[in-house]
C-alpha angles and dihedrals in degrees: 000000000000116000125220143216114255105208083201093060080064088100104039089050120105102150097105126276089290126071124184122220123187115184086183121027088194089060119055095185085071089066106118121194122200141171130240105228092067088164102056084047103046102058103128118226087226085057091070138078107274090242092062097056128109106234089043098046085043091061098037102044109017143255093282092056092067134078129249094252080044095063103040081053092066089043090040091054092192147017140251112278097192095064087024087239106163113221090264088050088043087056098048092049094049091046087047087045088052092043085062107034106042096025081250140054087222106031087058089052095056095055103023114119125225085252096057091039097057091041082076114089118261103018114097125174095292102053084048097050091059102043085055100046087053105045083050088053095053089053089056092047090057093047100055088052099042087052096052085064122014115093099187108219100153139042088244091060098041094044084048083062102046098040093090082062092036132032127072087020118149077210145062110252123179116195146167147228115213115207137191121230092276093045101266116163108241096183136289130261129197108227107187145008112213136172130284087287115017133041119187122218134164133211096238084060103054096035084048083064099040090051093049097056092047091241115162093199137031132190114199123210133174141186135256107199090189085061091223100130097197109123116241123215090265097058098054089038082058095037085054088056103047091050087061097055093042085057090041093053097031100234109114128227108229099197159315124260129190107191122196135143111005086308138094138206130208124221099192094056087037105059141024088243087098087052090035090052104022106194108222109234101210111190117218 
């Protein structure tokens, strides 16, 4: 039998916001999670004035006018019947799930998998689906935007522009910037996914890219999770690499970044490999 939340057991709970329910302890799936505050969560978008709703606020006033659970509730559609969570609850709960679990509602959602997206009660594959595809779209946006405009002519600039692919990241990433002759920037590609603390990239896969976008410079960063910058031997052994292609095919590697921690490193500023390897600059 399914058991049910009794709003009048509020008071008499002290076991935490979440309670978990099983109708069937051989089955799993049957666990049911659901908050305690019902009634801050279940609260139906229908139920208020039409000037208060999302999607109506959202075309009179604008995007930026609503909050973040706001706006996972239009992409959300609808809530969780189980736990009776309206999409606005659904999205409160998610961002709160996301705050603890990842130290920042946001932050979790940049670098959350389908997997650990659907772990959290009420989404299934369709409502993550959505809420991926849209946080994916909104990074393109702002690189197209970014690369209309950006000329990147300083680590600073270039690690600005990486940190949404890089930083606060469980994994190794290693990415690159594609730029044009003048230093445009033409748009960024992540290469390779590594472990907690290595990532493996070869030179063919990051100068593939750089071909097939027409880009006459790259610069290569990766991440350290541990946030320790220091390079280890296979970075520079890599770095080394990469400034060898980039004199066999002509087109110049600018530098290296490691990214960790809210910080950056050069390469470039950092070692001789730059001095050892020059990469000609030819101006077109």
């Amino acid at each position: 039998m399914e058991q049910h939340f009794n709003r009048e057991s509020q008071s008499n709970s002290d076991q935490g916001a979440w309670e978990t329910f099983s109708s069937d302890q051989s089955s799993s799936k049957e666990t049911r999670y659901c908050h305690a505050d019902l009634q801050q969560f279940s609260l139906r978008v229908r139920d208020l004035p039409a000037s208060e709703r999302p999607r109506e606020r959202l075309l009179n006033q604008g995007a930026n006018h609503l909050s973040n659970s706001e706006l996972l509730a239009i992409l959300l559609g609808t809530g969780q019947g189980s736990c009776k969570l309206s999409a606005l609850g659904l999205g409160q709960v998610i961002l709160q799930k996301l705050e603890q679990d990842y130290g920042g509602a946001l932050k979790g959602l940049q670098t959350i998998t389908p997997e650990e997206l659907m772990a959290i009660p009420g989404i299934g594959p369709a409502k993550a689906a959505v809420i991926l595809a849209a946080i994916e779209f909104g990074k393109r946006v702002v690189s197209a935007h970014a690369s209309t405009r950006i000329v990147v002519d300083d680590p600073a600039v270039a690690a600005s522009i990486l940190a949404k692919d890089l930083m606060g990241q469980s994994q190794e990433k290693f990415a690159v910037l594609l730029l044009d002759v003048k230093h445009h920037l033409l748009g960024s590609h992540v290469v390779s996914i590594g472990t907690a603390t290595e990532t493996l990239a070869h030179p063919r896969d990051v100068f593939r890219e750089v071909i097939r976008r027409g880009a006459t410079r790259v610069l290569v960063a990766h991440n350290h999770p541990s946030g320790v910058l220091s390079p280890s031997p296979d970075d520079l052994r890599l770095t080394e690499q990469l400034l060898q292609a980039g004199q066999v095919l002509s087109i110049p590697v600018l530098d290296h970044l490691i990214l960790g921690n809210g910080q950056h490193l050069s390469l470039r500023q950092q070692t001789t490999l730059w001095e050892e390897l020059p990469q000609e600059l030819v101006q077109s």
